[in-house]
C-alpha angles and dihedrals in degrees: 000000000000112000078236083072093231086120123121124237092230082063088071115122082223091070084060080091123090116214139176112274116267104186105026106192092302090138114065114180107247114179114272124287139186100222120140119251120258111251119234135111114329113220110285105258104263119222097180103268091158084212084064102050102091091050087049095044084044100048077046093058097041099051090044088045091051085042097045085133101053101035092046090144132087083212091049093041101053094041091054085055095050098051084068088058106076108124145078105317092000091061099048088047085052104051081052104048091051090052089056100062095045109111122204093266081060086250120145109232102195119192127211128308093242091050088051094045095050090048093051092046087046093049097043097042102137116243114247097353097165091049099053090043097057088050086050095058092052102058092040116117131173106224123150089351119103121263081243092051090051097047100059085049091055087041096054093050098046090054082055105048088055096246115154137198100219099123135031091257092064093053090057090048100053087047094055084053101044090047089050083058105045127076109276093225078061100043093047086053096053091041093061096049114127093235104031117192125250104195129070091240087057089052103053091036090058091037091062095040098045081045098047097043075048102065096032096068101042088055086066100054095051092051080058102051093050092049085054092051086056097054089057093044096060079043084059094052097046085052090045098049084044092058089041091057093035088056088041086055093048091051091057105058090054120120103288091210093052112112132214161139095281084058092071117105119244098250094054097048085053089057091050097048099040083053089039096229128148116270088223103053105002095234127134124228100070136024134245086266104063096038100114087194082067090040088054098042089049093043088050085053087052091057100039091064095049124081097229115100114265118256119251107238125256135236093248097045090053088052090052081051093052088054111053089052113130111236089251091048092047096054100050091050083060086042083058091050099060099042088059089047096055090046084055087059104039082057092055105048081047093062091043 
């Protein structure tokens, strides 16, 4: 192309190449219609992932092929396909290409749709595309993906890295490959079967029905077994709700004049806690639990409902009693005391 830019594109040295036809002869020129287009996918945006060009260039044959009536034209044709070619590399191929084939009067002179399709295939060929697909195919594993899943992915990449099934040898090649993909529970189920295959389309026929019955059946059992889980688990709830009515009986045979701290209404409990203060005595400081005057009173209830004579406290225990005390308590136990004391003496000076 002349730096004028009065070149044509088919000047290119790109078009040196001589590739298999792409288009052959498939769009005739009718005369123009005003049909509506079929409507069915349009081409997958291309970006210019070089892995994705010959699906681009093929969902591009098939929908202008289908539309033949409506794009009847090299110059409808090729812009159709460029309107799909608006990102990253794409993008840049296709500003220069559009500057190649404006002539000095600013016309595009477009070429044939062959000649384009045959520059964008050159231009997007991928790089080494045997060699990564073989690499592909080695690290490949199936995995948690189904026998059917894996095998359009082993079949894509053969078809890549250029591997045929012509001979017999192929066939066991392919074969080596595809068992070293699969999962080897799979493989050891296929391989002991009394008739194993001996083609690769055996092979992958077997591998997806031996996968699929598989997993079929592992799905109902486990249907089963969590039907079963949910037997047991309305058996858990009976036996919860029995436990709850059994402890609510038991509560209420308890002793009607007790008192405690169950006895205390919500709203007061909220306050208590809110202040943390002891539900006992309502002190802060310490909580219900570590009150030993509410050890003791629930240790002395124990023992009331039981049939064995009470135990006769301790010195210790009296002591413990003694402590835990609250100041107000305190003081009105020595109150007691002397009013006691002073009901001693009034007796005595009566008897004198």
């Amino acid at each position: 192309m002349a730096e004028d830019g009065t070149g044509s594109i088919i000047d290119s040295p790109h078009f040196s190449h001589t590739l298999p036809p792409i288009l052959p002869s498939i769009f005739p020129d009718p005369e123009p219609t005003n049909r509506k287009e079929i409507g069915i996918n349009k081409p997958t945006p291309f970006d210019g992932d070089r892995k994705k060009i010959e699906s681009f260039i093929q969902e591009c044959r098939v929908y202008l092929q289908v539309n033949k009536a409506v794009y009847n034209t090299d110059e409808a044709r090729i812009a159709f396909i460029l309107s799909f070619m608006n990102e990253k590399e794409a993008l840049k191929w296709k500003s220069t290409f559009l500057r190649s084939i404006t002539n000095a009067d600013g016309d595009l002179v477009f070429p044939s749709t062959k000649e384009f399709m045959d520059y964008l295939a050159d231009y997007f060929t991928p790089t080494l595309q045997t060699q990564e697909a073989i690499h592909q195919l080695a690290l490949l594993k199936q995995g948690k993906k189904t026998a059917e899943e894996i095998v359009t992915e082993f079949r894509l990449l053969i078809a890549h890295a250029g591997y045929t099934v012509q001979t017999p040898s192929d066939h066991l090649h392919l074969i080596e490959k595809l068992q070293k993909v699969l999962n080897p529970s799979l493989v050891k189920k296929i391989m002991l079967l009394d008739n194993p295959p001996t083609t690769i389309d055996e092979w992958v026929r077997r591998a997806i029905t031996i996968d699929g019955q598989y997993r079929m059946t592992m799905d109902v059992l486990n249907r089963k077994m969590n039907d079963g889980r949910s037997k047991n688990d309305d058996k858990k709830d009976h036996t919860k709700w029995s436990n709850y009515f059994d402890k609510k009986k038991r509560w209420e045979e308890r002793d009607p004049d007790a008192m405690d701290v169950d006895a205390m209404t919500t709203e007061k409990r909220i306050a208590l806690m809110k202040k943390g203060a002891c539900f006992i005595c309502e002190e802060t400081g310490h909580l219900a639990r570590d009150h030993k005057e509410h050890v003791e009173k629930k240790k002395g209830k124990a023992r009331e409902y039981t049939s064995f004579p009470q135990k006769k406290q301790t010195i210790q225990e009296i002591h413990a009693l003694l402590q835990s005390l609250s100041p107000k308590e305190t003081k009105a136990l020595f109150d007691l005391q002397d009013e006691e004391k002073k009901e001693e003496k009034d007796n005595d000076d009566e008897d004198f």
